[in-house]
C-alpha positions in Angstrom: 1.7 1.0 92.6 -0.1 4.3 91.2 -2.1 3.6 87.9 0.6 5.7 86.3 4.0 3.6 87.1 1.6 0.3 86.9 0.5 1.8 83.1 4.3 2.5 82.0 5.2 -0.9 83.4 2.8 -2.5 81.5 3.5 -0.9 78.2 6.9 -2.7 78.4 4.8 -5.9 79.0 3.0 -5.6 75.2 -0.2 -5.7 78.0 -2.8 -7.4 75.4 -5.5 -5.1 74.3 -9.0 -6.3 73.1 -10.2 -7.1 69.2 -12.7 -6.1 67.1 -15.9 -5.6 69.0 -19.4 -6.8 67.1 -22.8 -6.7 68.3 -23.1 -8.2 72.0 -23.7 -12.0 71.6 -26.9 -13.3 73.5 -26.4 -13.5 76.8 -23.1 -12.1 77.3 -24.0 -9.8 80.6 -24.1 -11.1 84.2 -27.3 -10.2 86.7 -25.9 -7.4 88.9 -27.1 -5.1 91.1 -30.2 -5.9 93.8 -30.2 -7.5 97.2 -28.8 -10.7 97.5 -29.7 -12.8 100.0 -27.0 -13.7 102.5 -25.8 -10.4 101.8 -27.3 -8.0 103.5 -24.2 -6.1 104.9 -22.7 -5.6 101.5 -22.9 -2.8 99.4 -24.6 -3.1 96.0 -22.8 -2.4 92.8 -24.1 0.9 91.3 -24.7 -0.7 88.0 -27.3 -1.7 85.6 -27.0 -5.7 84.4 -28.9 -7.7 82.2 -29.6 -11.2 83.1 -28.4 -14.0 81.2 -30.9 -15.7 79.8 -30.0 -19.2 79.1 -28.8 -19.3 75.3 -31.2 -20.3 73.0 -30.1 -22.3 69.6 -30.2 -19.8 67.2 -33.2 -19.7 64.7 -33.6 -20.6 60.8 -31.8 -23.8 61.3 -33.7 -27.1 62.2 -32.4 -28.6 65.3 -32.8 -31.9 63.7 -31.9 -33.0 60.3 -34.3 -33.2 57.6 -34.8 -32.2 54.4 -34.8 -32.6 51.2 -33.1 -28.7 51.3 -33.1 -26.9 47.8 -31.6 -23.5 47.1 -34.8 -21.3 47.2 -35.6 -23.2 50.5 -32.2 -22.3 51.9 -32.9 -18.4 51.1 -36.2 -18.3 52.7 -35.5 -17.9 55.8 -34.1 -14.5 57.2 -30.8 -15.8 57.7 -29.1 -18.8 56.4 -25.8 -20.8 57.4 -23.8 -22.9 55.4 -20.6 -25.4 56.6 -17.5 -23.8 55.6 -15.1 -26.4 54.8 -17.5 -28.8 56.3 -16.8 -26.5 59.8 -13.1 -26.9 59.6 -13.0 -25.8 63.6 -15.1 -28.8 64.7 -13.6 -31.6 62.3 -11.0 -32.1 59.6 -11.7 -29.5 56.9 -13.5 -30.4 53.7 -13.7 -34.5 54.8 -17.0 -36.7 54.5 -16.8 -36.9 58.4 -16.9 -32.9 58.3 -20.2 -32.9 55.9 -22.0 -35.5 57.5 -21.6 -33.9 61.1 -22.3 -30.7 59.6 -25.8 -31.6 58.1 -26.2 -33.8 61.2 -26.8 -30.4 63.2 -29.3 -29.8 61.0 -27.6 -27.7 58.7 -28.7 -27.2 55.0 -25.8 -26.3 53.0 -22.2 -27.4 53.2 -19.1 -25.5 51.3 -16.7 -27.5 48.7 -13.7 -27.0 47.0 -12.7 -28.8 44.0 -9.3 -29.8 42.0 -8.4 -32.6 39.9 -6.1 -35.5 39.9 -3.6 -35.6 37.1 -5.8 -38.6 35.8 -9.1 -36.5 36.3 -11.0 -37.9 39.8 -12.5 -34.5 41.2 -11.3 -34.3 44.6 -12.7 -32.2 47.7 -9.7 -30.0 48.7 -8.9 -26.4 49.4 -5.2 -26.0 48.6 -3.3 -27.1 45.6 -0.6 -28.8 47.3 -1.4 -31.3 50.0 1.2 -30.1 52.5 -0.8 -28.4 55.1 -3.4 -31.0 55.4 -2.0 -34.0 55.1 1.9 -33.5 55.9 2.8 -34.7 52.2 3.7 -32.1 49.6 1.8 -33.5 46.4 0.3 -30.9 44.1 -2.6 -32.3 42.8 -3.4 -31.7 39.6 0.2 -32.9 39.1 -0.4 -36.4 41.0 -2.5 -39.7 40.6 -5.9 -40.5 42.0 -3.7 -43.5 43.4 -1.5 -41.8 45.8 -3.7 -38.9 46.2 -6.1 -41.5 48.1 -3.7 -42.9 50.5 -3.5 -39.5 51.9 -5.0 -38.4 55.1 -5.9 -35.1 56.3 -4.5 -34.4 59.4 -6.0 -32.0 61.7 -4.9 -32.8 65.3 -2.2 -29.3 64.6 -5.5 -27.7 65.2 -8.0 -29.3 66.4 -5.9 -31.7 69.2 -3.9 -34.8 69.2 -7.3 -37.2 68.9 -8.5 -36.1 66.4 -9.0 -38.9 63.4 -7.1 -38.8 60.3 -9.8 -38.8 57.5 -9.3 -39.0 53.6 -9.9 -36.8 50.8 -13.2 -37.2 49.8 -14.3 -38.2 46.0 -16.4 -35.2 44.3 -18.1 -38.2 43.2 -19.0 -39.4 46.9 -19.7 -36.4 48.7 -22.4 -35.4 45.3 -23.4 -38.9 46.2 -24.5 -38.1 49.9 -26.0 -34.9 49.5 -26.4 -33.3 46.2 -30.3 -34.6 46.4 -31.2 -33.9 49.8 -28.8 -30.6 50.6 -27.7 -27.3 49.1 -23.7 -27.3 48.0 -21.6 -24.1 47.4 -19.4 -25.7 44.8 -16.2 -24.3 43.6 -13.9 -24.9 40.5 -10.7 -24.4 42.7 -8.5 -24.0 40.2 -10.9 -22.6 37.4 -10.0 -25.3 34.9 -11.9 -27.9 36.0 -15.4 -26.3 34.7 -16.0 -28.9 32.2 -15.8 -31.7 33.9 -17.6 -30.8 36.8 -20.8 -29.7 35.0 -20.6 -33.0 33.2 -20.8 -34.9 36.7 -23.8 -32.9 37.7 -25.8 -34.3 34.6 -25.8 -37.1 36.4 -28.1 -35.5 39.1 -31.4 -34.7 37.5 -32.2 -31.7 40.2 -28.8 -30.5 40.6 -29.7 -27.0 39.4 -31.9 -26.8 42.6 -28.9 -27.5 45.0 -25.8 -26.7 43.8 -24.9 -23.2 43.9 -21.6 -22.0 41.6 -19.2 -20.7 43.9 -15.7 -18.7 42.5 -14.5 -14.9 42.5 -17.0 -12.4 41.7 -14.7 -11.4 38.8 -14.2 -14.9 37.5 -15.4 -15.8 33.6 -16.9 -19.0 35.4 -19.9 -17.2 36.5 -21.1 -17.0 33.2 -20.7 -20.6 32.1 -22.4 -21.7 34.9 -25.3 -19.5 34.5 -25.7 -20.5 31.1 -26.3 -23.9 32.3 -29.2 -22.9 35.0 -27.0 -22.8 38.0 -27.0 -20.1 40.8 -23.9 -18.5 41.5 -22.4 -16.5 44.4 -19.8 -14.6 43.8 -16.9 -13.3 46.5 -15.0 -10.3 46.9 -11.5 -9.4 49.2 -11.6 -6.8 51.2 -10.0 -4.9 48.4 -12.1 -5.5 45.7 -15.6 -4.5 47.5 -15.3 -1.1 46.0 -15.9 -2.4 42.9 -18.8 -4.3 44.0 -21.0 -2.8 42.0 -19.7 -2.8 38.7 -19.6 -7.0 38.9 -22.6 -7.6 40.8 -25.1 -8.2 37.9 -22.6 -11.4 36.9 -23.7 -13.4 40.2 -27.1 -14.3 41.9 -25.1 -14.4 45.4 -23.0 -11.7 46.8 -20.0 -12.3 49.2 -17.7 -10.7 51.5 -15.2 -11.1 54.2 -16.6 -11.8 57.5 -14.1 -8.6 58.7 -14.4 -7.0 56.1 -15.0 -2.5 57.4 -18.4 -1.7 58.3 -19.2 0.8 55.2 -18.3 -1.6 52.4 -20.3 -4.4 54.1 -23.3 -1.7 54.2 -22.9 -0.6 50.8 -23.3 -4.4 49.1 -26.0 -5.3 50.9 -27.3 -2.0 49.7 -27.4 -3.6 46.2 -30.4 -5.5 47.4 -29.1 -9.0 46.6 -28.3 -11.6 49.4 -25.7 -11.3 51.2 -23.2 -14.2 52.3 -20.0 -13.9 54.7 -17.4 -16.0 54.7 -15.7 -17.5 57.3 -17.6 -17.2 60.4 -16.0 -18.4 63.6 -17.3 -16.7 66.6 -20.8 -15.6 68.1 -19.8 -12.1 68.0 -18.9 -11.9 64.0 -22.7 -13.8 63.6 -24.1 -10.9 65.8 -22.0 -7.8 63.9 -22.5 -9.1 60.8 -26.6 -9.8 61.1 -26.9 -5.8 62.5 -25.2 -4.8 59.1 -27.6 -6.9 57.2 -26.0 -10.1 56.3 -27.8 -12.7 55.8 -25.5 -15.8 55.0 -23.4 -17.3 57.0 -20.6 -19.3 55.8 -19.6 -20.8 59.3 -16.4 -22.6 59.9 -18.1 -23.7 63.9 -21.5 -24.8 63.8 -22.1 -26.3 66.9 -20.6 -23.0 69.1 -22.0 -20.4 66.8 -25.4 -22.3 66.2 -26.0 -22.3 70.3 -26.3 -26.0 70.3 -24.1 -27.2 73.4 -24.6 -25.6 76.9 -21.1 -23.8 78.4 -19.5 -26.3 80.1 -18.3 -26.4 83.8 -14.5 -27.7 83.1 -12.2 -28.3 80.1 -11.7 -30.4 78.4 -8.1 -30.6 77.6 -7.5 -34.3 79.0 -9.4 -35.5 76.1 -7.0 -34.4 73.2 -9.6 -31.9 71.5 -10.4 -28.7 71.1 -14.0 -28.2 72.4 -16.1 -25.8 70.0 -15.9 -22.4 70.9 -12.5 -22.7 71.7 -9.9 -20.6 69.9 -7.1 -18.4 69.6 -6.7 -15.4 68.7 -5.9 -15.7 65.2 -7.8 -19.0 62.7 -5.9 -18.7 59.7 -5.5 -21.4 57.6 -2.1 -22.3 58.6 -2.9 -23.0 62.1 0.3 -22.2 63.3 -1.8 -19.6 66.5 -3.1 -23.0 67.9 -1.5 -24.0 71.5 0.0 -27.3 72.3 -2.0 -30.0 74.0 0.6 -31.5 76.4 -1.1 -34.4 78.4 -4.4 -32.5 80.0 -2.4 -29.1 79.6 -2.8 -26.0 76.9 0.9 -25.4 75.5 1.7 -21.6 74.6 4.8 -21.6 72.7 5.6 -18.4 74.5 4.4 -16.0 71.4 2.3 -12.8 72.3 -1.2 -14.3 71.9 -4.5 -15.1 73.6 -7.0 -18.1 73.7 -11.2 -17.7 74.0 -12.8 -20.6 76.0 -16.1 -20.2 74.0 -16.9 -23.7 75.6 -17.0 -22.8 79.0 -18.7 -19.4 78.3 -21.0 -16.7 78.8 -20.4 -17.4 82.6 -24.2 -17.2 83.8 -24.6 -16.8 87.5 -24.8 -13.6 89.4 -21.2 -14.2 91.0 -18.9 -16.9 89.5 -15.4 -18.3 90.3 -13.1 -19.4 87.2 -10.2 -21.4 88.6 -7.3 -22.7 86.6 -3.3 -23.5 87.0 -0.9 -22.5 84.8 3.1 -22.6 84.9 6.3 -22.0 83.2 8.1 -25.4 82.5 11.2 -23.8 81.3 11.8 -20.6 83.0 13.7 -19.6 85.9 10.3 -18.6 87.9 10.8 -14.4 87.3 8.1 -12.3 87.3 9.4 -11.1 83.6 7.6 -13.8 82.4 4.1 -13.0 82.2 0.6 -14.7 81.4 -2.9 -14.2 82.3 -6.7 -14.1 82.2 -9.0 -11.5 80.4 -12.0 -11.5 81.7 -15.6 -9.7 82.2 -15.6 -9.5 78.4 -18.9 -8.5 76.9 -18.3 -11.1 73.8 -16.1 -13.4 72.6 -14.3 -11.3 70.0 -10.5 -11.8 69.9 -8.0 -10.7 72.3 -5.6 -9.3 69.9 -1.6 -9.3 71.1 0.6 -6.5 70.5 2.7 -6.5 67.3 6.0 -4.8 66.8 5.8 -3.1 70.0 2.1 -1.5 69.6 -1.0 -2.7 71.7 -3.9 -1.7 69.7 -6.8 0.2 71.9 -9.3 -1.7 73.2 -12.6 -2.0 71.4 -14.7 -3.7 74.4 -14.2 -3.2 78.1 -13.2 -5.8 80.9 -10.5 -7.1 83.1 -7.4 -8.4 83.1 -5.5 -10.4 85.7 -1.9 -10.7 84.8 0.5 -13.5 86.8 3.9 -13.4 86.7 6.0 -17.0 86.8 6.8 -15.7 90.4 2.9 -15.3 91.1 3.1 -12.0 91.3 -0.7 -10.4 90.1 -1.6 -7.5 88.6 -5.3 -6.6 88.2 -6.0 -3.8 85.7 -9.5 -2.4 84.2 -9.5 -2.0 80.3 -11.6 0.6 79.0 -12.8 0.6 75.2 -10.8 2.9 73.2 -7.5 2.9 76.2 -4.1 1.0 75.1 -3.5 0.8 79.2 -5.7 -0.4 81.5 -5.8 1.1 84.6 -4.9 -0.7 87.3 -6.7 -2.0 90.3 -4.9 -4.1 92.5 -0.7 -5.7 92.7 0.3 -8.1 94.9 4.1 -10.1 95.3 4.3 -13.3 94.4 5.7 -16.7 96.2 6.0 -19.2 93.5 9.4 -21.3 92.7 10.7 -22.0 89.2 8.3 -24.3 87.2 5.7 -24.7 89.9 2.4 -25.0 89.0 0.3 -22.3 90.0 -3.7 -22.1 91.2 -5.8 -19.2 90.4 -8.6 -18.1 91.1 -10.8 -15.1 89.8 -14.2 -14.5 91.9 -16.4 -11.8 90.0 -19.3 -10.8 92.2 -22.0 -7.9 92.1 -19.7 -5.8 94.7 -16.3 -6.5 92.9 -13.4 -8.8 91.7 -11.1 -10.6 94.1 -8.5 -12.8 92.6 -6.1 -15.2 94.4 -2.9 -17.5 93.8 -1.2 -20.3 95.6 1.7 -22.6 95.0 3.0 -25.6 96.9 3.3 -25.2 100.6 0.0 -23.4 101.2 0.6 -19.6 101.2 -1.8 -17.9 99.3 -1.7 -14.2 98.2 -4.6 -12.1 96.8 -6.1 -9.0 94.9 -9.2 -7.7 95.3 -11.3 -4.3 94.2 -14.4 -2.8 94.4 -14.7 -2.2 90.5 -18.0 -3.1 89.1 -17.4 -1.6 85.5 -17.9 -4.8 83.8 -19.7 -7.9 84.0 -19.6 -9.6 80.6 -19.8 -13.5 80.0 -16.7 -14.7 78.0 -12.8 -15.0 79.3 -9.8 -15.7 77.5 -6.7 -17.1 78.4 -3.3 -14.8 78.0 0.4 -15.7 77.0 3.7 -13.5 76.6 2.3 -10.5 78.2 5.4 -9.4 80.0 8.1 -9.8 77.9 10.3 -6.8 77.3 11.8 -6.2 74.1 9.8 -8.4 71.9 6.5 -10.2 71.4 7.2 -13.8 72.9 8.1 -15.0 76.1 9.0 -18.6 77.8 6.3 -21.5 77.4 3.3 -21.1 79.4 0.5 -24.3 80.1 -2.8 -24.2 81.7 -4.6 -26.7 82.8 -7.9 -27.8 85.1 -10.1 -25.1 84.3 -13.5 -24.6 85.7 -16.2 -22.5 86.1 -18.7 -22.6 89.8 -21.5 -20.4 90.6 -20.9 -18.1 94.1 -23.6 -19.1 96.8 -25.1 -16.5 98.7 -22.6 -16.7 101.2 -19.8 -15.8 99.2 -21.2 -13.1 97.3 -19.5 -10.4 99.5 -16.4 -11.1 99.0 -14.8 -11.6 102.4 
């Protein structure tokens, strides 16, 4: 198939283009390039790579917990991070378990919403209405401390079936644990609760050192908590940043949205206060967001974006969790982007969408080999039914879907291998700033309805191969020369070939994992 018929084809598919590109995250390129021992007959890729050097945990943040912390401590290093819901990627949002793990990184400041009961126990919760965390629809300033705290928030919609079911927290408990030894962004959810919340902080001689007053740049609250010695930071919307400036003299702290356009984010830093963005999920936002001069990071995945675990060889999916760095393409509160864990497999519900596996990522060897299975429980086993793997990606930014017919151009290069539920494959190059990739390589499929099948992508200095198999033994490959791109992160792909709309048939993969090439296999053949 010419690039041409394969690029048409594929603009019926909605073929996935790539998000917002940042600032490369450490250690996103692959060592290319050189000879390789074992190798001798190939040829060498005519490219220029970086080494990955192994990744580092990132700086300004203690790698064990300590403290006391007090605001000015906080601020004295050049950047800063602070838990975001307690890290509401890593562990049920805004719980005690989600604080202490938090601070147990090493972190100094931890984020916290407050409303309160009908009877007036401040609570730590981000919504007014209980229904997406816990399942029950309870407003709270309309309901009792006493059946407010037989509520449990329930993650496992988003972070896995294991997860633990945690309660909602006392202001009382959590001011308890760490107003003396940590920094707290604390906000009056509702803005009514002022009063009352001030008057628990009496209770904490140095609270004025630790607790910063956290609400809408624009809110009257501001004031009344400056009048009573506390720091504020204040937060704009993406819509409100023009007017920055004229409200910038009510706060200490300035905010704004982590995606916020680059020239608003340059002009509030501009005003010469520190900067804090809010919510931070991904390496590459960090990195985009410290080359515009940010210097606060409100982070909703410590562990991933802080560096602190190593990228792991396999998934793991059998365990009922999401591992951090994990995520799809869209965090929104609502959770609903999250896939389906379905025994020790990842459940698309057969929307448009893609999934980063930040935990098994940047792939660090010279060549690598990322197998995985996949399959479509429910269809008919036709290639109209489409999934795949993005690849080569130079950093973990989203891999954005088409919506309403329109694949937005890509803003960072790589591959893409896309499988059809007959195991057909498709390999295609995507160039920052193209809509189609071009393609590479097609091959015809042999896969029955429902089967489960094994891929396997092999990325090595003199090209891409890629390979499936299904039950009885055939297998059937791809393979090109193309050395364009040799980035660190992968995502996974669902409803990429469905005509007509943005959705497609379930899709699950499963048994993930990542193996270095030896010096054998380097060549491809």
């Amino acid at each position: 198939m010419n690039s041409g018929a394969w690029g048409a084809a594929v603009g019926r598919r909605r073929f996935l283009a790539l998000a917002a590109q940042g600032a490369v995250a450490a250690g996103s390129a692959l060592a290319v390039g050189g000879t390789l021992a074992g190798c001798a007959g190939c040829p060498q890729a005519a490219v220029t790579g970086t080494a990955v050097p192994t990744l580092a945990p990132v700086p300004d943040v203690p790698l064990q917990p300590a403290g006391p912390y007090s605001i000015g401590n906080l601020l004295s290093t050049k950047n800063f991070y602070i838990a975001h819901r307690g890290s509401g990627d890593n562990w049920p949002e805004h719980t005690m378990l989600a604080y202490s793990q938090s601070v147990a990184l090493g972190l100094k400041a931890i984020e916290v919403s407050v409303w309160a009961s009908s009877d007036g126990v401040l609570l730590c919760h981000h919504d007014a209405s209980t229904l997406r965390t816990t399942g029950h629809d309870f407003q709270i300033p309309a309901t009792p401390y006493a059946a407010l705290a037989q509520l449990r928030v329930d993650a496992r919609a988003w972070l896995g079936p294991a997860t633990a079911q945690e309660p909602i927290p006392r202001l009382r408990d959590v001011l308890d644990a760490f107003a003396r030894s940590h920094v707290i962004f604390l906000e009056d959810k509702g803005g009514t609760n002022a009063d009352a919340i001030i008057t628990m902080l009496q209770d904490y001689p140095e609270s004025r050192d630790h607790i910063v007053w956290k609400q809408p740049a624009m809110s009257p609250g501001h004031l009344y908590a400056r009048q009573r010695g506390y720091t504020t930071w204040g937060y704009f919307t993406s819509k409100e940043l023009d007017r920055a400036a004229d409200f910038q003299d009510r706060v200490d702290l300035l905010g704004v949205p982590t995606l916020a356009a680059e020239a608003p984010i340059r002009q509030l830093v501009a005003l010469g206060k520190p900067v804090i963005a809010w919510e931070v999920h991904r390496r590459w936002e960090r990195d985009r967001l410290q080359r515009l001069g940010v210097r606060g990071m409100m982070c909703s995945n410590v562990p991933y974006v802080l560096q602190r675990l190593a990228p792991a060889s396999t998934d793991s999916l059998g365990q009922g969790s999401r591992a951090a760095g994990d995520l799809p393409w869209k965090t929104d509160s609502d959770w609903a982007e999250q896939p389906a864990f379905v025994d020790d497999a990842l459940r698309f519900g057969g929307a448009a969408g893609s999934y980063t596996v930040g935990s098994m990522a940047p792939l660090a060897a010279p060549g690598w080999r990322l197998d995985v299975e996949l399959r479509w429980p429910d269809s008919g086993g036709t290639g109209g039914q489409r999934a795949g793997i993005a690849f080569a990606l130079g950093d973990d930014s989203p891999v954005l879907p088409a919506t309403n017919g329109t694949a937005p151009a890509a803003t960072q290069g790589g591959y893409r291998l896309e499988i059809g539920a007959d195991g057909s494959l498709e390999l295609g190059r995507t160039d920052k700033g193209q809509v189609q990739p071009v393609s590479l390589a097609s091959a015809a499929g042999g896969a029955g309805s429902g089967q489960w099948l094994r891929v396997r992508v092999e990325m090595a200095p003199v090209g891409i191969r890629a390979s499936a198999s299904a039950d009885g033994g055939r297998t059937w490959s791809v393979q090109s020369n193309d050395t364009a791109f040799r980035g660190g992160y992968f995502a996974l792909l669902s409803g990429t070939g469905t005509p007509g709309n943005d959705g497609g048939a379930a899709v699950e993969f499963r048994n993930l994992a990542v193996t270095a090439l030896s010096a054998q296999e380097m060549c491809l053949v």
